[in-house]
PDB file of N, CA, C and O in Angstrom:
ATOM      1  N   UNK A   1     -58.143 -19.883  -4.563  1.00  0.00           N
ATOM      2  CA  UNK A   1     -57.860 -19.033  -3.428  1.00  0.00           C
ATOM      3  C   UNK A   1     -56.788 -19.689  -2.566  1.00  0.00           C
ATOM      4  O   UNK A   1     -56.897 -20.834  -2.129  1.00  0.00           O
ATOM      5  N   UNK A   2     -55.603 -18.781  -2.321  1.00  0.00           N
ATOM      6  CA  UNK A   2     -54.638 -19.163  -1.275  1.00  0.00           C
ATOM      7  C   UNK A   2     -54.919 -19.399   0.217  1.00  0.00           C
ATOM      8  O   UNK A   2     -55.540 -18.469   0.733  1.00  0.00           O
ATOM      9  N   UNK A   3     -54.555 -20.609   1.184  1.00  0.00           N
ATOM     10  CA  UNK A   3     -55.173 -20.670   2.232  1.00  0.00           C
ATOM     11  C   UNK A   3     -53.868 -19.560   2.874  1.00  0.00           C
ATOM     12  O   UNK A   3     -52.879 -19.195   2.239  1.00  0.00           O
ATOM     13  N   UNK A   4     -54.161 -19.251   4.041  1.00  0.00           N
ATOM     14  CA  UNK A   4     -53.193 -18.064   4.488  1.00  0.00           C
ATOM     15  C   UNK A   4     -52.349 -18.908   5.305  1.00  0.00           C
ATOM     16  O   UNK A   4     -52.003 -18.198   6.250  1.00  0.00           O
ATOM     17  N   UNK A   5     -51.858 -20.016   5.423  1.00  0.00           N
ATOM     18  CA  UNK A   5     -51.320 -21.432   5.912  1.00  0.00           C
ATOM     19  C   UNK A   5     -50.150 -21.313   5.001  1.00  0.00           C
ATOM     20  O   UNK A   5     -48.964 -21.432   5.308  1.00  0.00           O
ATOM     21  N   UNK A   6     -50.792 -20.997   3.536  1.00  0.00           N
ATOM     22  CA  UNK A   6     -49.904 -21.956   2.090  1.00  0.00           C
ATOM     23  C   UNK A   6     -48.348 -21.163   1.857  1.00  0.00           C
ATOM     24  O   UNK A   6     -48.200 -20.144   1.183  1.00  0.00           O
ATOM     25  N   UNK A   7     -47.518 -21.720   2.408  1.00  0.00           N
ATOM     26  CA  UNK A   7     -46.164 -20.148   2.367  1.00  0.00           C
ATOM     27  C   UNK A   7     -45.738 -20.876   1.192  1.00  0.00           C
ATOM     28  O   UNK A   7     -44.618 -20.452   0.907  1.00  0.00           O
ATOM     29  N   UNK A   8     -46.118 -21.817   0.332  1.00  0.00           N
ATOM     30  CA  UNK A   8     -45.139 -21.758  -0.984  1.00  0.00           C
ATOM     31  C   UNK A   8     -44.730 -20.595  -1.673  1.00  0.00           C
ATOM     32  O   UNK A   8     -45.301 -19.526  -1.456  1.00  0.00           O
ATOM     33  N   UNK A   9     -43.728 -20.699  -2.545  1.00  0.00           N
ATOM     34  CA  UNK A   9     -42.843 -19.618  -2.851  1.00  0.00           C
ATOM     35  C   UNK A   9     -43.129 -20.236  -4.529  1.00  0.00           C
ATOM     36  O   UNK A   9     -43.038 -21.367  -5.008  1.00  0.00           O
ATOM     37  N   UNK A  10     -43.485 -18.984  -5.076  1.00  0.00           N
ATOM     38  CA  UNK A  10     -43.325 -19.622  -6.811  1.00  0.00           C
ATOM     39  C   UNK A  10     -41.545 -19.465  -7.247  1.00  0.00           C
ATOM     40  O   UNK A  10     -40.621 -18.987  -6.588  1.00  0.00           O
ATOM     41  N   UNK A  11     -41.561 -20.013  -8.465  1.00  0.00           N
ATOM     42  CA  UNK A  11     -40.167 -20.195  -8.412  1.00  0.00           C
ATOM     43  C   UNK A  11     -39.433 -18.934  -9.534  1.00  0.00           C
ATOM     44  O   UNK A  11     -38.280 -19.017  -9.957  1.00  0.00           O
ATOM     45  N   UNK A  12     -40.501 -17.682  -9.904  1.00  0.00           N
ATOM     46  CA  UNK A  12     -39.727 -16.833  -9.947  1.00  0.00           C
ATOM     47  C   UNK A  12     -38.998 -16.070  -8.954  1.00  0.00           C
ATOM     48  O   UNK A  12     -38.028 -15.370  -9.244  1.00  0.00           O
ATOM     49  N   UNK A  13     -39.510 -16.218  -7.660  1.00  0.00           N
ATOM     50  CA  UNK A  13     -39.176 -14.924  -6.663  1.00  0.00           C
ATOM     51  C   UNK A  13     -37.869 -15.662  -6.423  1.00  0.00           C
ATOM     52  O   UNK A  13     -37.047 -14.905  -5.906  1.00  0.00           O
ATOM     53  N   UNK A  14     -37.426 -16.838  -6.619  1.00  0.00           N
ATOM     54  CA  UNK A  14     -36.513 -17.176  -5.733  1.00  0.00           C
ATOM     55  C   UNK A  14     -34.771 -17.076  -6.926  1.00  0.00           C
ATOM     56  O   UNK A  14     -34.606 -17.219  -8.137  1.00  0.00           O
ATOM     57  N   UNK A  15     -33.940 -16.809  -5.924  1.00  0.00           N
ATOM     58  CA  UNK A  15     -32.753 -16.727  -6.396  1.00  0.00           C
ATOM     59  C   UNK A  15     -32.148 -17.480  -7.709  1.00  0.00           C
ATOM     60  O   UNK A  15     -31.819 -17.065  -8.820  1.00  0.00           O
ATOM     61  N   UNK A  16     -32.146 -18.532  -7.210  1.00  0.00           N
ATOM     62  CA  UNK A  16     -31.914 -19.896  -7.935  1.00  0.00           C
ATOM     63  C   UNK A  16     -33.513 -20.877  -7.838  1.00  0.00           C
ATOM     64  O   UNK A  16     -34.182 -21.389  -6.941  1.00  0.00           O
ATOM     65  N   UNK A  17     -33.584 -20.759  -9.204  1.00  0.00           N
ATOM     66  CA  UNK A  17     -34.875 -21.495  -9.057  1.00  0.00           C
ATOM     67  C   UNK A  17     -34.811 -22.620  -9.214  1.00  0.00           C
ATOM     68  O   UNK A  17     -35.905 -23.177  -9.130  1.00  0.00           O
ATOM     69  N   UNK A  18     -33.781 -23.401  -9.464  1.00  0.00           N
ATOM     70  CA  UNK A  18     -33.485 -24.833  -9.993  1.00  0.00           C
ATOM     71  C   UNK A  18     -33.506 -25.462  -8.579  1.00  0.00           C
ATOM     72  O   UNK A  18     -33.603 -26.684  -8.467  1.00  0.00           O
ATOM     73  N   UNK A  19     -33.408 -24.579  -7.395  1.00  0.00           N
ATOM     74  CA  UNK A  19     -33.430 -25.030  -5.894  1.00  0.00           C
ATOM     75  C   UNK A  19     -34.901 -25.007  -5.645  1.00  0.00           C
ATOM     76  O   UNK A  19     -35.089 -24.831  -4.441  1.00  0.00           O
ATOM     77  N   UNK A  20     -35.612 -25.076  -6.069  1.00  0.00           N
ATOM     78  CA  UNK A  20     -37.277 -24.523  -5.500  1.00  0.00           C
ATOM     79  C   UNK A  20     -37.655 -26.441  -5.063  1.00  0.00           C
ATOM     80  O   UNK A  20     -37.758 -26.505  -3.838  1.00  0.00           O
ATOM     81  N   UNK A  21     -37.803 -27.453  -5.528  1.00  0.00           N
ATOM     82  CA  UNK A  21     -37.815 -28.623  -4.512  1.00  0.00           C
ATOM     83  C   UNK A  21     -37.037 -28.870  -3.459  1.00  0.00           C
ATOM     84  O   UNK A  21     -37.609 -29.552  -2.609  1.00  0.00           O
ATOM     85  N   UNK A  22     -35.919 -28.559  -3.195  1.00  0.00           N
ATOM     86  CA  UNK A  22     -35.019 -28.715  -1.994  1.00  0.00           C
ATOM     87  C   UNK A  22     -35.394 -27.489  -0.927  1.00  0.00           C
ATOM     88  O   UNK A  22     -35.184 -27.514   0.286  1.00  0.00           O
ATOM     89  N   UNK A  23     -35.981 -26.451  -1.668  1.00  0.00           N
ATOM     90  CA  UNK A  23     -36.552 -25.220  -0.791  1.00  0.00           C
ATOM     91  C   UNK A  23     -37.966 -25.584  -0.074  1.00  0.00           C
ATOM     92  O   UNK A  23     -38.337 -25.164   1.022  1.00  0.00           O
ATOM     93  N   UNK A  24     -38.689 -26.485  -0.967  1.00  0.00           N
ATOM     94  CA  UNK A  24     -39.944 -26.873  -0.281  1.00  0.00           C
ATOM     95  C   UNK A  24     -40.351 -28.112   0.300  1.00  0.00           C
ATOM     96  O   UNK A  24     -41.412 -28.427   0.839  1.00  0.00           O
ATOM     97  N   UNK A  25     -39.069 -28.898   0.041  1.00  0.00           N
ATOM     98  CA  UNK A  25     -39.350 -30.425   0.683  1.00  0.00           C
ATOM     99  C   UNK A  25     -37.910 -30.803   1.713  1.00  0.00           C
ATOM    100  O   UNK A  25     -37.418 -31.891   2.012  1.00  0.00           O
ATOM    101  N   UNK A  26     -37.589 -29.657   2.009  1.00  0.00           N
ATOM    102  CA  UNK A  26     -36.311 -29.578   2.618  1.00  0.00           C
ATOM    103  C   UNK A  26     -36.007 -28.465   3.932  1.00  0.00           C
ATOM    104  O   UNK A  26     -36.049 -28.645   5.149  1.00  0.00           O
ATOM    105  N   UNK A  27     -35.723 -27.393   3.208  1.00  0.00           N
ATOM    106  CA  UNK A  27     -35.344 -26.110   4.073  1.00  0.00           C
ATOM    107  C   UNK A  27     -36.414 -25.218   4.789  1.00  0.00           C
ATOM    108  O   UNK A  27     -36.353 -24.699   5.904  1.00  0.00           O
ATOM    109  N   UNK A  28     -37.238 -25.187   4.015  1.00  0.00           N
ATOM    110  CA  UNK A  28     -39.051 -25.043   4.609  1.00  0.00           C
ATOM    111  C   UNK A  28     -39.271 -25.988   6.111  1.00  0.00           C
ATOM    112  O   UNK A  28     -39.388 -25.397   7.184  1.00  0.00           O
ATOM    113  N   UNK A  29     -39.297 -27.105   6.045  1.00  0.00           N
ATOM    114  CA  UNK A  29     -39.755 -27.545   7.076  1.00  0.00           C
ATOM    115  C   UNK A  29     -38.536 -27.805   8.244  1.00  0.00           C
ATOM    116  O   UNK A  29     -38.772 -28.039   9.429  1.00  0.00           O
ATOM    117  N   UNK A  30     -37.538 -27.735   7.796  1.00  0.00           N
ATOM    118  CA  UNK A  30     -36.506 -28.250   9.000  1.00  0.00           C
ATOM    119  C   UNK A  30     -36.475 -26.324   9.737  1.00  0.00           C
ATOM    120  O   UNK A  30     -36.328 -26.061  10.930  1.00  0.00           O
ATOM    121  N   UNK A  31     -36.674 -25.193   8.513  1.00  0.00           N
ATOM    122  CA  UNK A  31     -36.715 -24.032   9.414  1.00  0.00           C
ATOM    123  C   UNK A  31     -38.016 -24.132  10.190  1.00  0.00           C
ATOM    124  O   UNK A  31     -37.808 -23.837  11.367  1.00  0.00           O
ATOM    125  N   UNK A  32     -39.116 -24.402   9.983  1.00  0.00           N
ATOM    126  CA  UNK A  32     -39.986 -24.585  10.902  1.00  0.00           C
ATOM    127  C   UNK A  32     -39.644 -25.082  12.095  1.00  0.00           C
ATOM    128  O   UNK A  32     -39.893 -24.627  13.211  1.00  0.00           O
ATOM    129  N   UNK A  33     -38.869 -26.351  11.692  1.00  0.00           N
ATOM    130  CA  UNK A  33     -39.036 -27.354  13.160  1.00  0.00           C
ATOM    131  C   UNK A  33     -37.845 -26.586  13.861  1.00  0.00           C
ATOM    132  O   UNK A  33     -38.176 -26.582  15.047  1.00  0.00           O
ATOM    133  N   UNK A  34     -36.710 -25.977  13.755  1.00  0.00           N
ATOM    134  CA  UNK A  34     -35.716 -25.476  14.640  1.00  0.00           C
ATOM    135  C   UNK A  34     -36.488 -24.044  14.981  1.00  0.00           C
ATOM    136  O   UNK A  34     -35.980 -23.335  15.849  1.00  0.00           O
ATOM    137  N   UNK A  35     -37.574 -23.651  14.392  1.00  0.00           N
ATOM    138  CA  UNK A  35     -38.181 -22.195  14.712  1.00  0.00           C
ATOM    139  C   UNK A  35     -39.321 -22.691  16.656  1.00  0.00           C
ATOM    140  O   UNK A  35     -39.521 -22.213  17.773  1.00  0.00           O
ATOM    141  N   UNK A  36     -39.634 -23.749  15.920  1.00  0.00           N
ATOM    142  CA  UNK A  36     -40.867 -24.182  17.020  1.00  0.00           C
ATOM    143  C   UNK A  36     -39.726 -24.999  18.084  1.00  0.00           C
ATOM    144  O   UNK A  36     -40.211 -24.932  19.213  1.00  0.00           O
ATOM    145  N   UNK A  37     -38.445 -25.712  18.120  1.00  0.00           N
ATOM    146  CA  UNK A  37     -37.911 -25.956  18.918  1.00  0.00           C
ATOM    147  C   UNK A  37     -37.029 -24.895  19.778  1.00  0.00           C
ATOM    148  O   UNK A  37     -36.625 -25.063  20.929  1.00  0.00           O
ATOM    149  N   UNK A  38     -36.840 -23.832  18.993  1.00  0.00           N
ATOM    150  CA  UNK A  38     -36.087 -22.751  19.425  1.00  0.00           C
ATOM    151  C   UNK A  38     -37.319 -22.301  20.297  1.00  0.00           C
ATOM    152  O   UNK A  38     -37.080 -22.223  21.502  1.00  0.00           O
ATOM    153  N   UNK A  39     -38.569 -21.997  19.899  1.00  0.00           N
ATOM    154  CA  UNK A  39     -39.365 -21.295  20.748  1.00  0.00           C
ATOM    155  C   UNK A  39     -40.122 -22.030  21.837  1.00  0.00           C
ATOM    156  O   UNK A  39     -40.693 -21.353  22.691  1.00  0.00           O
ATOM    157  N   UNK A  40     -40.171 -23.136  21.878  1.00  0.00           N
ATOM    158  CA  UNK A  40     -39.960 -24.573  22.785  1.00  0.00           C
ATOM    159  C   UNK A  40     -39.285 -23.992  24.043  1.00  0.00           C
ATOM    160  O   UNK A  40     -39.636 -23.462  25.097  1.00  0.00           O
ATOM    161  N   UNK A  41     -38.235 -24.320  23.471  1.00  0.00           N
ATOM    162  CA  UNK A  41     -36.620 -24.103  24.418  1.00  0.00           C
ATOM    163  C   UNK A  41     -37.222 -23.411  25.584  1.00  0.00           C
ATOM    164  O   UNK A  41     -37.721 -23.767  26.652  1.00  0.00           O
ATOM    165  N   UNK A  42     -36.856 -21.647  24.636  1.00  0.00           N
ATOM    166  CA  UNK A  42     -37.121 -20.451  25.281  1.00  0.00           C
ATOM    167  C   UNK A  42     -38.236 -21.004  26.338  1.00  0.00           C
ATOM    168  O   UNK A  42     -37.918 -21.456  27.438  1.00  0.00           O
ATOM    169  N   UNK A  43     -39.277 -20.934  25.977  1.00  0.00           N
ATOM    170  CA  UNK A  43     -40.519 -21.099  27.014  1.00  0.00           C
ATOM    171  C   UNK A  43     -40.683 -21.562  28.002  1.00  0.00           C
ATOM    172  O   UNK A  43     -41.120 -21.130  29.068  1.00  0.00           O
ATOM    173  N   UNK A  44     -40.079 -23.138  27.456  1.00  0.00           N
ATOM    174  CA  UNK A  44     -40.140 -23.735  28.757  1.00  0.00           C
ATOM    175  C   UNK A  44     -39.023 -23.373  29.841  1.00  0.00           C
ATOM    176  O   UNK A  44     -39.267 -23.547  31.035  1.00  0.00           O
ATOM    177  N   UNK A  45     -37.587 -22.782  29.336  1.00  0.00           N
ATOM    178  CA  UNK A  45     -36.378 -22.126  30.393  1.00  0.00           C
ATOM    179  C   UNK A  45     -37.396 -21.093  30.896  1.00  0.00           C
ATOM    180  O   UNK A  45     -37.850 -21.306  32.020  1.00  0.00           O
ATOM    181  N   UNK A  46     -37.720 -20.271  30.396  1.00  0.00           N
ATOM    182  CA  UNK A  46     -38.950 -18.805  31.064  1.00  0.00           C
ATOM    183  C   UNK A  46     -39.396 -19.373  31.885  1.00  0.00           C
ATOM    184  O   UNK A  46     -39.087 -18.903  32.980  1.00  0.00           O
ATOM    185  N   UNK A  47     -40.416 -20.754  31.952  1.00  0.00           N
ATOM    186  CA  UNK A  47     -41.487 -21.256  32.642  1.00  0.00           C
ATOM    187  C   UNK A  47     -40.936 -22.495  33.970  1.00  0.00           C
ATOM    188  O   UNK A  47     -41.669 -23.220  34.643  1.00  0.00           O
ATOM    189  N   UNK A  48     -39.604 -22.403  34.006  1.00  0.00           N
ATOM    190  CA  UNK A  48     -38.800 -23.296  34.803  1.00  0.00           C
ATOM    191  C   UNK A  48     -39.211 -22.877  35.887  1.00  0.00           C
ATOM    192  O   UNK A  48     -39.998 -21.967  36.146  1.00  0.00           O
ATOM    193  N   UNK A  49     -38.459 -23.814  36.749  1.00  0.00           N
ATOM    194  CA  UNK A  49     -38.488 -23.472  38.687  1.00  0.00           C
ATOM    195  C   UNK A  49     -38.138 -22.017  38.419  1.00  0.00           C
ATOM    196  O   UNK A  49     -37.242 -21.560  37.710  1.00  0.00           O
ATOM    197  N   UNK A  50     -39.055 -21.398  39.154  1.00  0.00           N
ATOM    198  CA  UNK A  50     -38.443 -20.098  39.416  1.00  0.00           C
ATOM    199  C   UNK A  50     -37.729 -19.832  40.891  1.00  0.00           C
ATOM    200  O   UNK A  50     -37.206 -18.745  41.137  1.00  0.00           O
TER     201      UNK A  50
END
């Protein structure tokens, strides 16, 4: 059973599948971390001195 956490990607769906380690030990997590710093950002500018 898939945990609903698990976003791996099998390596038919993907374009180039010969990229599927650089997709999951690479581009996977650095989009995370600019997703949660982008939404960081935002929040805390929203939550500034008003």
């Amino acid at each position: 059973m898939k945990s609903k956490f698990d976003f791996s990607v099998s390596r038919d769906n993907l374009i180039l599948p010969f990229m599927g380690d650089v997709y999951e030990k690479f581009a996977m997590p650095v989009g995370w971390l600019v997703l949660r710093v982008l939404l960081g950002g935002g929040c805390s500018l929203k939550a500034g001195p008003s």
